[in-house]
C-alpha positions in Angstrom: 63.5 98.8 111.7 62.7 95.1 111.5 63.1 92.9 114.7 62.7 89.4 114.6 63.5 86.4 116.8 65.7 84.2 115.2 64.1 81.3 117.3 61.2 81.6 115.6 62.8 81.4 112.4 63.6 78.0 110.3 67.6 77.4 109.8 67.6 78.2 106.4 65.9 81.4 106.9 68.6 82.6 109.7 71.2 81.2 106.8 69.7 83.7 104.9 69.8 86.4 107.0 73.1 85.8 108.4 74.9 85.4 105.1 73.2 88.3 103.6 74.3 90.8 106.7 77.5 89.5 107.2 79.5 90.6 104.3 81.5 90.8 102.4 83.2 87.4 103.8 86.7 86.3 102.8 86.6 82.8 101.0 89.0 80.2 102.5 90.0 77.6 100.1 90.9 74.4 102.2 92.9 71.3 101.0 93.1 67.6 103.4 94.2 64.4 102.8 92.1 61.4 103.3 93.5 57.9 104.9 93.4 56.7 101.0 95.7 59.4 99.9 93.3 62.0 98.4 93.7 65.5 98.2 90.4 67.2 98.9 89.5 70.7 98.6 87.0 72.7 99.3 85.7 76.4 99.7 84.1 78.2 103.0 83.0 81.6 103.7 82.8 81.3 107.6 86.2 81.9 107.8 88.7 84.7 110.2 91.5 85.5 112.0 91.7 84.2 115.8 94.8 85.5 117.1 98.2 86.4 116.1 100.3 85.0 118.9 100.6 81.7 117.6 99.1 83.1 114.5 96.0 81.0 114.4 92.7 80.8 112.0 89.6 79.7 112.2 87.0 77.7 109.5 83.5 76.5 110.2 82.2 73.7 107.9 78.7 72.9 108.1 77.5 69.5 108.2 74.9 67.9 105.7 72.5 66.1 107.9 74.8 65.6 110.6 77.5 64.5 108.7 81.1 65.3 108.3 82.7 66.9 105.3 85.3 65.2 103.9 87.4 68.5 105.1 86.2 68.2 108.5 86.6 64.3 108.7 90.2 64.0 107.0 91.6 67.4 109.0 90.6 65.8 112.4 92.0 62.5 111.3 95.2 63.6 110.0 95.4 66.8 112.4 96.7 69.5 109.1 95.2 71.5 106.2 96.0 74.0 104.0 94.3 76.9 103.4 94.4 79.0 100.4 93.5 82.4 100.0 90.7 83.1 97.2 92.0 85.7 94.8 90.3 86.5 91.3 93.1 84.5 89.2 91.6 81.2 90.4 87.9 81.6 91.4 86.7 79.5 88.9 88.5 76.7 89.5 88.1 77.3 93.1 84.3 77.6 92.9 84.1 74.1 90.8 85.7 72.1 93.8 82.3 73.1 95.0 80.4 70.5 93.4 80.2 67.0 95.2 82.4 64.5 94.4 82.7 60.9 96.1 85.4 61.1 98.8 87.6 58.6 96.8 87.8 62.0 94.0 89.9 64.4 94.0 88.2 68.0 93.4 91.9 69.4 93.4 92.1 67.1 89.9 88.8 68.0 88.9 89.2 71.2 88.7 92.4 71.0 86.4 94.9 72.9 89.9 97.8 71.9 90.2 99.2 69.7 93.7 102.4 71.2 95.2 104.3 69.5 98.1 104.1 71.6 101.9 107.4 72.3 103.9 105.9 71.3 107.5 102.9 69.5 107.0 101.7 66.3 104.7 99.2 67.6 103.3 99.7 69.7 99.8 98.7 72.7 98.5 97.4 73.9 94.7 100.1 75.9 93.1 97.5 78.6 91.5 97.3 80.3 94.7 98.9 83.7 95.4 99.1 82.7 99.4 98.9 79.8 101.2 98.9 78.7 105.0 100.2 75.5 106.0 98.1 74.5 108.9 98.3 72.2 111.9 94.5 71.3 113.8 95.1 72.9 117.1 91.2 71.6 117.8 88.0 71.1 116.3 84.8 71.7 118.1 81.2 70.2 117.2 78.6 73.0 117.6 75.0 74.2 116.8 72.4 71.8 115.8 70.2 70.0 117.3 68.9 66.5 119.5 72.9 65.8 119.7 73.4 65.9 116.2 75.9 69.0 115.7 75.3 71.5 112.9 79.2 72.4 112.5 82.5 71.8 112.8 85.0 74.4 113.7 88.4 74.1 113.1 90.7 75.7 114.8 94.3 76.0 113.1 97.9 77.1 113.6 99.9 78.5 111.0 103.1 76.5 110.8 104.4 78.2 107.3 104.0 81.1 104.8 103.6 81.1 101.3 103.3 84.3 99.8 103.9 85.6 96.1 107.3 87.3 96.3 105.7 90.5 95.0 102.6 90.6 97.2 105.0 91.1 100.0 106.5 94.1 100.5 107.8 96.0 104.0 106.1 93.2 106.2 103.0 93.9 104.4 100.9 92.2 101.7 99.8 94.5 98.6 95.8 93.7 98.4 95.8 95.2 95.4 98.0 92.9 94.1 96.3 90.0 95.4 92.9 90.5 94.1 91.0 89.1 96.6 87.7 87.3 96.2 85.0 87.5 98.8 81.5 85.8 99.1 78.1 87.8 99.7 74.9 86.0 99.8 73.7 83.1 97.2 75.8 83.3 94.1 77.3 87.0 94.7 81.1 87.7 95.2 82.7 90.5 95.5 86.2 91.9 94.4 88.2 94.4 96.7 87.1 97.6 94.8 87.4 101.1 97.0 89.3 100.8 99.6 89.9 104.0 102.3 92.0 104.4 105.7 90.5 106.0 109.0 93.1 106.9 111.7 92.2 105.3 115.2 92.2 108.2 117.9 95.1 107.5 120.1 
């Protein structure tokens, strides 16, 4: 057994460690609207579930050099996102949105997807995706980092609407199967859903 302090550690290094031990990690695909009209979108891996009860989710989006993402920024100014489940009919297009682009470009038309209009928020969607959760920023906090400068932004959202592939759906259920899901490891390594198993909670 190794044990190390992760204070003595450079933040790339605890990147490293963190990313490769915490897997596999579902991939949230996130679309926002800048003040000019532009539909962003983006992928993150630090991404879960908070509660239920309003259902709400959480995604953290690292800064560069203090900085805000253009997903950060334009969910905090307009107060909605989208986010899109990553499944394996789409990865590739969802992995190009990756690559920077000015924040006057549109990685959503970059990568070729395909805009679709929301029910209850501005902000649209990409039509290739099997599920989608319109969002509303119930808050975003600054953490991490250092001398003032945060390292993060996490954003805290409430799901305001559903969209699900009729066929996905089934008995208040979603079919993962179905779905396909796509899930990051460490560097360059995904994942697909492969074996699954149950184990029976003792009551």
């Amino acid at each position: 057994m190794i044990s190390i302090d992760p204070n003595a550690l450079p933040g790339r290094e605890n990147y490293k460690f963190l990313s490769g031990s915490i897997i596999p990690r579902p991939v949230a695909f996130v679309t926002t609207q800048s003040s000019e009209g532009i539909l962003n979108a983006a992928p993150f891996s630090y991404f879960n579930i908070i509660t239920d009860e309003p259902p709400m989710i959480s995604v953290s989006v690292q800064r560069l050099n203090g900085a805000m993402k253009d997903t950060s920024r334009n969910a905090v100014e307009k107060g909605e996102f989208v986010v899109h489940i990553s499944d394996e009919s789409y990865i590739d297009q969802i992995n190009n949105t990756a690559k920077p682009l000015p924040s006057n470009e549109s990685e959503v038309e970059d990568s070729g997807l395909t805009p679709v209009n929301s029910i209850k928020v501005s902000v649209q969607g990409v039509k290739e995706a099997n599920i989608r959760l319109e969002c509303v920023l119930e808050r975003a906090i600054e953490l991490g980092g250092t001398d003032g400068n945060p390292s993060c932004d996490l954003l805290i959202g409430r799901v305001v609407y559903y969209h699900i592939r009729e066929d996905l759906y089934k008995k208040g259920r979603i079919n993962a199967a179905g779905l396909k899901p796509v899930s990051r490891l460490a560097g360059s390594a995904y994942a697909k859903l492969g074996e699954t198993f149950e184990i029976i909670r003792p009551v």
